[in-house]
Each structure stands twice: as structure tokens, then as C-alpha cells.
C-alpha positions as CSV (number, residue, x, y, z in Angstrom):
1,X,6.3,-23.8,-6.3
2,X,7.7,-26.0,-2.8
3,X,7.0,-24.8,0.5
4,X,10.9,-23.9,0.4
5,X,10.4,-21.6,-2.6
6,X,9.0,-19.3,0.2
7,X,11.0,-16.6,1.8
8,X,11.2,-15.8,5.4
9,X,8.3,-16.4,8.0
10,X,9.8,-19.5,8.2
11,X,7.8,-20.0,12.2
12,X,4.6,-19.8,10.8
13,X,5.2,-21.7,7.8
14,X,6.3,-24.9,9.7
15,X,3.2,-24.3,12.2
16,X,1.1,-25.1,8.8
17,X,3.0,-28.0,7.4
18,X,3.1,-29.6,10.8
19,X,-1.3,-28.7,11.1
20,X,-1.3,-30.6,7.5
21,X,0.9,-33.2,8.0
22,X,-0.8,-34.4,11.1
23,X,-4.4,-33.8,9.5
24,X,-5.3,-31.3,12.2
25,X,-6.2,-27.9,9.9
26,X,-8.6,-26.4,11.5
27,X,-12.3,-26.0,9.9
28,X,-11.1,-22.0,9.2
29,X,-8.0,-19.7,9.2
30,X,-7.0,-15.9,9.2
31,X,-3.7,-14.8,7.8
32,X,-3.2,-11.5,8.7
33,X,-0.2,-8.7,8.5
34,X,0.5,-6.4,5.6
35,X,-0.3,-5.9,2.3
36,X,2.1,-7.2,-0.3
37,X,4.2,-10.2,2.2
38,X,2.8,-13.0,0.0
39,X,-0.4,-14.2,2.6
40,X,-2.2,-14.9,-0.4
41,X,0.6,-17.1,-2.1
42,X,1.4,-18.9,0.7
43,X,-2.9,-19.4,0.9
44,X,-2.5,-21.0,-2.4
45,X,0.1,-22.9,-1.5
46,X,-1.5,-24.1,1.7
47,X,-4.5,-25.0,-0.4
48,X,-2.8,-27.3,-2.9
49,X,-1.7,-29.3,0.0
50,X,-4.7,-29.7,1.4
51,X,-6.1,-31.0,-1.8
52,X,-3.0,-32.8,-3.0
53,X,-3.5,-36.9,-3.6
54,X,0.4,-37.8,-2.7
55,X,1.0,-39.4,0.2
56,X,4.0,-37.3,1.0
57,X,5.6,-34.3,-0.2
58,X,2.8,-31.9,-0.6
59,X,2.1,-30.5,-2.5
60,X,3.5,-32.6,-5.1
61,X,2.9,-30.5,-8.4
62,X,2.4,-34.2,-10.3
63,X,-1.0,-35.0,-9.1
64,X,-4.4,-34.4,-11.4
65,X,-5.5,-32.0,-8.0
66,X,-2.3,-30.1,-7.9
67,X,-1.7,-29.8,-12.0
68,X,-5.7,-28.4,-12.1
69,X,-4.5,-25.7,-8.9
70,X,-1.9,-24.9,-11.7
71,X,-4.1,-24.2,-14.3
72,X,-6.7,-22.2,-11.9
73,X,-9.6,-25.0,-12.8
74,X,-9.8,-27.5,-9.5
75,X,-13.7,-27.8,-8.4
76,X,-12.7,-28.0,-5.0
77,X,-10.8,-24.7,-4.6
78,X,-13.3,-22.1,-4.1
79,X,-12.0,-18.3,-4.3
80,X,-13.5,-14.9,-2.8
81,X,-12.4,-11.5,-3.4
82,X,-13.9,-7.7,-4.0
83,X,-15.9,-6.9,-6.5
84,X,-15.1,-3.1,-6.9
85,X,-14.4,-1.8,-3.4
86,X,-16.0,-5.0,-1.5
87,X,-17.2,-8.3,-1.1
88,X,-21.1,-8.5,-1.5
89,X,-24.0,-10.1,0.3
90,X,-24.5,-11.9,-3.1
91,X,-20.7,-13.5,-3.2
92,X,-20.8,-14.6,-0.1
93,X,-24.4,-16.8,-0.7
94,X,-23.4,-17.4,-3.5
95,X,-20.1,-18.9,-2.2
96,X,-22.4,-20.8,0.1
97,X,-24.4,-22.6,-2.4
98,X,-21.1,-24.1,-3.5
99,X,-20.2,-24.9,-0.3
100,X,-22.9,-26.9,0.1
101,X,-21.9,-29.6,-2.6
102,X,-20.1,-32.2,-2.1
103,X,-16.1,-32.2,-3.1
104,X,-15.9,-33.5,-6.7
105,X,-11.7,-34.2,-6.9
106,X,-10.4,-35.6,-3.4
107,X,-12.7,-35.6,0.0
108,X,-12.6,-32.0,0.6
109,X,-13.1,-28.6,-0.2
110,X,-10.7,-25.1,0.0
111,X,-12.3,-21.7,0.4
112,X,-9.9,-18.7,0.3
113,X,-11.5,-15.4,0.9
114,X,-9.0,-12.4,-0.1
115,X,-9.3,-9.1,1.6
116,X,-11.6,-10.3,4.2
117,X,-12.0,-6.8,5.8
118,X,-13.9,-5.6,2.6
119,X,-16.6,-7.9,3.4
120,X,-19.6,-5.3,4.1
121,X,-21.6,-6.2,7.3
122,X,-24.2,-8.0,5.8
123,X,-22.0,-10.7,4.4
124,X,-19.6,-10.7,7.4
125,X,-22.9,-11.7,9.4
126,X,-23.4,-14.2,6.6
127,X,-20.1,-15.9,6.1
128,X,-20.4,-15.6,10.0
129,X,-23.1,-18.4,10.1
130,X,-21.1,-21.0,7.9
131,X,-18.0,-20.5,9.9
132,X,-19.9,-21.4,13.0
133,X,-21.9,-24.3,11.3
134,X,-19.1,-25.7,9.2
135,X,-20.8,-28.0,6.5
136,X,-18.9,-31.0,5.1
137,X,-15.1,-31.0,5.1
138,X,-14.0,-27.9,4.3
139,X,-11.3,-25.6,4.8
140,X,-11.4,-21.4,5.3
141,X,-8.9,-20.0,4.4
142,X,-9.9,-15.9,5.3
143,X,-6.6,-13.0,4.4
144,X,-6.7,-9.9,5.6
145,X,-4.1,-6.8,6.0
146,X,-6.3,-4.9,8.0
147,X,-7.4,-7.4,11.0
148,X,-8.8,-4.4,12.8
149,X,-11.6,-3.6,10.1
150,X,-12.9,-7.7,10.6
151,X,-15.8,-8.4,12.9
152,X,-14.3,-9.8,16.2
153,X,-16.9,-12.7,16.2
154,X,-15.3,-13.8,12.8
155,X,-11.7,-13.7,14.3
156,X,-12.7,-15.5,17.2
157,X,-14.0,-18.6,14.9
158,X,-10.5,-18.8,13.1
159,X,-7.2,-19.6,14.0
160,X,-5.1,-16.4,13.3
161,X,-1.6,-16.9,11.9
162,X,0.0,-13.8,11.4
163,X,3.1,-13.0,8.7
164,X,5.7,-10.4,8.9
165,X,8.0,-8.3,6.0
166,X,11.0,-9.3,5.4
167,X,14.1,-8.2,6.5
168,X,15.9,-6.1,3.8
169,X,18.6,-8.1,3.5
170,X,17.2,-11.3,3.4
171,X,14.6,-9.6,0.5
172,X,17.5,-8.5,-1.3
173,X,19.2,-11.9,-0.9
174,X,16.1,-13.9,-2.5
175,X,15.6,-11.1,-5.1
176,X,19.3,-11.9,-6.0
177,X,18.7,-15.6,-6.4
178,X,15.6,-14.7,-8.6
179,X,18.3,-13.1,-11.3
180,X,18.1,-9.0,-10.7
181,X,21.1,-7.3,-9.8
182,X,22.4,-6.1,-6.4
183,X,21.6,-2.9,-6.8
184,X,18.4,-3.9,-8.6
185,X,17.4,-5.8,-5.7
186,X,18.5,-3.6,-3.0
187,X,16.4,-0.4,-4.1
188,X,13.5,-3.2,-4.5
189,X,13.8,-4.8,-1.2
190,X,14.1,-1.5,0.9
191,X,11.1,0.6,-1.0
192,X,9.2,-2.2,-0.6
193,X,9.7,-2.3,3.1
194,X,10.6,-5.9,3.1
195,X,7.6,-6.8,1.2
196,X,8.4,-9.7,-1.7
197,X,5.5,-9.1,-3.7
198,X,5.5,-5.1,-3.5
199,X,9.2,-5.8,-4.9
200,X,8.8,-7.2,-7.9
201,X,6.1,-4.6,-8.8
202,X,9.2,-2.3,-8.9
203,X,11.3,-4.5,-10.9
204,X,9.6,-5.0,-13.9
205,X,9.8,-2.6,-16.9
206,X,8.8,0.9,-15.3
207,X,7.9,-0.5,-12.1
208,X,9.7,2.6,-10.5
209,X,8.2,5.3,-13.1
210,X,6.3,7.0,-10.2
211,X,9.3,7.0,-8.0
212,X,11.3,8.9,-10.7
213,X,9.0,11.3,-11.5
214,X,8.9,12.0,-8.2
215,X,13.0,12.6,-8.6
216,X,12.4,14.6,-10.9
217,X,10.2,17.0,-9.3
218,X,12.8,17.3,-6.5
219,X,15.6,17.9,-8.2
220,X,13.4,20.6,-10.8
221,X,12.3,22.3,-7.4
222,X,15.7,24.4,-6.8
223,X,15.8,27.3,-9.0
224,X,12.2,26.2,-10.7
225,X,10.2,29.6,-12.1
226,X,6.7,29.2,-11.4
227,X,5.7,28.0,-15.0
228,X,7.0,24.8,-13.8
229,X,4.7,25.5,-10.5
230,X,1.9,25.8,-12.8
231,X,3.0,23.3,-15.6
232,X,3.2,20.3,-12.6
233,X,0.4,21.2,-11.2
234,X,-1.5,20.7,-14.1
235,X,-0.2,16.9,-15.0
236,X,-0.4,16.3,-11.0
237,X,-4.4,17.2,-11.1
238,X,-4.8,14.8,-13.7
239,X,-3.8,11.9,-12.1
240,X,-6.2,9.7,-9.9
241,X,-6.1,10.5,-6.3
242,X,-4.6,7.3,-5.4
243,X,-2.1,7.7,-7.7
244,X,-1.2,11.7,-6.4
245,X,-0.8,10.3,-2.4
246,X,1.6,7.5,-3.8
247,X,4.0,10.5,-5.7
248,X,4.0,12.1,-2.7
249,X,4.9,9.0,-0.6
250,X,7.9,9.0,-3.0
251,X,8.5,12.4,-3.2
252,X,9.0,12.1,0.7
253,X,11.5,9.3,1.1
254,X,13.6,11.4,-1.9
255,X,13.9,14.1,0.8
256,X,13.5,12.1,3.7
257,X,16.9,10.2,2.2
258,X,18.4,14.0,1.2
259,X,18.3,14.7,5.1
260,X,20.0,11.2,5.9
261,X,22.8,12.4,3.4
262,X,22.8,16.2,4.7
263,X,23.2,14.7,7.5
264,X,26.3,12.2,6.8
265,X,24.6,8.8,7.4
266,X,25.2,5.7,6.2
267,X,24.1,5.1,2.9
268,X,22.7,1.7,3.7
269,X,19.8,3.9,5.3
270,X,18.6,5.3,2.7
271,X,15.5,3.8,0.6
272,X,16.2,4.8,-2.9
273,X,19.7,3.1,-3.0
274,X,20.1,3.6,-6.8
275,X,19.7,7.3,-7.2
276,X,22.6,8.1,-4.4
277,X,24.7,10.2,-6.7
278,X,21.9,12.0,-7.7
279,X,20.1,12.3,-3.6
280,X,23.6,13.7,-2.9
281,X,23.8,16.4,-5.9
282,X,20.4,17.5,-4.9
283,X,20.9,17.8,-1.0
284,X,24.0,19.8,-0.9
285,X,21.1,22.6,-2.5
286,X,19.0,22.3,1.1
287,X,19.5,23.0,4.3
288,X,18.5,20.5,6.7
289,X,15.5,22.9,7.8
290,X,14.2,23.1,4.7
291,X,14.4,19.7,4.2
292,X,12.5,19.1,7.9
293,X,10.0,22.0,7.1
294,X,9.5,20.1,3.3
295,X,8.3,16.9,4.4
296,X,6.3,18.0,7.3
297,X,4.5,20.3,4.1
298,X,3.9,17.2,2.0
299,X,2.2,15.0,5.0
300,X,0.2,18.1,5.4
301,X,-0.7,17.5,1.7
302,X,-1.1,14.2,1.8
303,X,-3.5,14.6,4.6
304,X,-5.7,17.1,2.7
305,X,-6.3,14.8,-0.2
306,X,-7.3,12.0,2.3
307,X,-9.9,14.5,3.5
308,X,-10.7,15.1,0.0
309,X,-9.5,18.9,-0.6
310,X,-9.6,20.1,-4.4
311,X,-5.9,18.3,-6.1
312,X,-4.9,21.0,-8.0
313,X,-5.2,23.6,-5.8
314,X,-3.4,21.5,-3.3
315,X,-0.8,20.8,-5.6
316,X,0.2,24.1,-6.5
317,X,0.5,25.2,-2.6
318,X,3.0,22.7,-2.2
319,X,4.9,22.7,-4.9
320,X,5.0,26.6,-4.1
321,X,6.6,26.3,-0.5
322,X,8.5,23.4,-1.9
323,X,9.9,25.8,-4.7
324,X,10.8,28.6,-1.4
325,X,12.5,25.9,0.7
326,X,14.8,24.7,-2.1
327,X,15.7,27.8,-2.6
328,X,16.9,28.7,0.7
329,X,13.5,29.1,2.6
């Protein structure tokens, strides 16, 4: 990949390539903003420019530094990221050890550390040290989507450069140019809430499986006896908890969109583009209470499984007021 392979944050992007092509990169940076944008690919990319041997152009994709980057085996790039739920006390010195030695490609080093806010305290207080003391010429490179979680005395070391989702139709525009379809692309680019790599996830074989099986649910809830109550419940209590909060993030932009079309707005509103036909079948079978008093029941849910309450128990009392409101509660 080129720098102009990247989509959108174009501000920040040229604040980098002019701090590289005027050799002043600070010892240590934090790229910040949401999950999913492409902060750690535009890391990487960052990082084969630093290390790149061309003169010009980097990174130039030809050299021995940037074809080793390619094959994940350059010395000189060092990457950190959780083990399990968090980065360790025993990465981070660990980390520092290599730190310590001396560049073995070009005349520096890259250190990207990946979900810097899982660091736990101990090694934020470590890493904390090296960032003040800098060793050697090397380069931090810390990425975080939760900048609040970070110590402040870590921030305050780095030079924050933050990155933004896209705007839908600039998404759908790039996704376009990548080969899907319009409406491919479009259902892609708006559940993904202008987040490029969050999109592709979707567009790969089954990438929207949980999004329709949360359709289905929907459109099984008017007229639904409650064997299907039971039946879903069952399946829904097997899945991970994780996996249960994201059907009903789903399930709520399918009715979320079902009140946008109750309520005659513009279809380029709505998130899950491709199933239109189907939102509209479905919503002329609500009223718009129903639909208000529905999703204000699921974040109820949803909130009750972040505080850990039993899944299938939970499960069944939604699905149960969900089956009352579709039919005319």
C-alpha cells in the first residue's frame, strides 16, 4: 500500500508525511479515535516509512526494509498488543529488552503498541519510564480507541493525532472502487458507521449472518406463539455474551429503521439499506409506539447483560414483550 491508498483523514495524514519528510517524528505518538477507522494500518504504514531506505517516495515497497514489513519479519519493527484481555508487566519489559539493542536494518527502531488502554497499571508505569528516557533512536507508536482509559502522564509524553470515521458516502465510494456493489457497499459503509475496516468484516462471506438473524427474529415476532419464545431463547443463551449484546445492537437498528419507514423518511437514513423491502413489510405490522416502547425494552436488555443478569432468563422477557408489541401492544 501508498499513503494514497488511504481513505479520508486526509488532515492528519499529511501532518505525518510532512513530520517524516522533514525528519522531525517525534520520539512517541498516540493515535486515538474509534475502533475499526484503520489507526493501526495507517501505524503500519507510518512505520514502513520510517524504516524505508529510498530517498524519496516512502515508503517505497522495493526496498530490503519495506519488502521484510511486507512479510511481517523486519528486526527493527517491534509490535505490542493484548495477551487475552491485556497487555502485561512481562510484554512490556520484555519489549524493553529489545529496545535496548541497537537497530540491525537502517539507523532506527519502530515500536507500535496496539490497544494501549489495555496496558494494566503496572506496565503503563513501566512503558511510562522509557517514554520519558527515550533510549537510542526510536519511534512509539501507541493506538488506542479508548484515550480516556490511558494514564494522563503517558498522553502527555506523546503527540496525540486523532482520526475520525468516515463519511458514508465517501466509505461507500472507496468500497465501490475496491469491486463490491452499490448496494453492497452502501449497507457496509452505513452499519459500519463510516468505519473502513468494520466494513469489510461485513462483506465477506457471512459477514452480516448476525445482522440477519437478527431480521429474522423481527420479522418472526408478529404473530410468534411462545414455542418460538422458548425455542429462541434457548439458541440466544447459548451464545457468548458478547456475541448476545451485538444481536441486539442489530436487532435495534432493524426497528430503529422500521420507525424511520413508519414514519416516511428518506430511505437514505436507514442503516440496513439492503433489506428495505423487507423493513417496509415488517413495519406496516407496528405502530410507531410499539416500535418506540420496543427499543427502549431492548437497551433495557442490553444494559442487564452488561450488569451481568442470567441470558436466558433475560432473553425470554424480551422476546416476550417484543412478541406483545408486534402484535399490537
Amino acid at each position: 500500500m501508498q499513503w494514497d491508498d488511504i481513505v479520508g483523514n486526509s488532515e492528519s495524514i499529511e501532518r505525518l508525511k510532512n513530520m517524516l519528510n522533514s525528519n522531525r517524528m517525534p520520539h512517541a505518538m498516540l493515535f486515538t479515535g474509534p475502533s475499526g477507522i484503520g489507526k493501526t494500518m495507517i501505524a503500519s504504514m507510518l512505520a514502513a516509512a520510517i524504516l524505508c531506505s529510498a530517498d524519496a517516495g516512502k515508503p517505497c515497497g522495493l526496498c530490503q526494509s519495506c519488502k521484510s514489513i511486507e512479510r511481517n519479519t523486519h528486526p527493527d519493527l517491534l509490535t505490542t498488543r493484548p495477551e487475552g484481555t491485556s497487555i502485561k508487566i512481562e510484554q512490556i519489559r520484555q519489549l524493553q529488552q529489545e529496545v535496548a539493542l541497537a537497530p540491525l536494518l537502517g539507523s532506527r527502531r519502530v515500536c507500535i503498541i496496539e490497544d494501549a488502554e489495555l496496558m494494566t497499571v503496572q506496565a503503563a508505569n513501566s512503558i511510562l519510564k522509557t517514554l520519558e528516557e527515550p533510549q537510542g533512536d526510536i519511534i512509539f507508536i501507541l493506538i488506542s480507541s479508548k484515550r480516556q482509559l490511558l494514564l494522563e502522564t503517558i498522553i502527555s509524553r506523546c503527540l496525540s493525532i486523532s482520526f475520525q470515521p468516515l463519511k458514508p458516502n465517501v466509505l461507500t465510494e472507496a468500497l465501490i472502487l475496491r469491486g463490491y456493489n452499490s448496494v453492497q457497499a452502501e449497507t457496509a459503509a452505513r452499519l459500519s458507521g463510516g468505519k473502513m475496516g468494520k466494513a469489510l468484516t461485513f462483506l465477506v462471506p457471512d459477514g452480516l449472518a448476525d445482522r440477519n438473524r437478527a431480521m429474522d427474529i423481527a420479522a418472526a415476532l408478529n404473530n410468534s406463539s411462545m414455542k418460538f419464545v422458548w425455542d429462541t431463547a434457548a439458541v440466544l443463551d447459548k451464545l457468548e455474551r458478547k456475541e448476545f449484546l451485538t444481536l441486539l445492537e442489530y436487532l435495534s437498528l432493524i426497528l430503529r429503521d422500521m420507525l424511520m419507514i413508519a414514519n416516511r423518511q428518506d430511505d437514505k437514513l436507514l442503516y440496513n439499506f439492503d433489506l428495505t423491502e423487507g423493513l417496509t413489510k415488517q413495519a406496516g405490522s407496528w405502530s410507531e409506539y410499539a416500535l418506540m416502547k420496543a427499543l427502549k425494552e431492548i437497551s433495557k436488555c442490553r444494559q442487564s447483560l452488561q450488569a451481568n443478569a442470567n441470558p436466558r432468563l433475560t432473553g425470554e422477557a424480551l422476546l416476550i414483550k417484543l412478541r406483545d408489541l408486534a402484535g399490537g401492544g
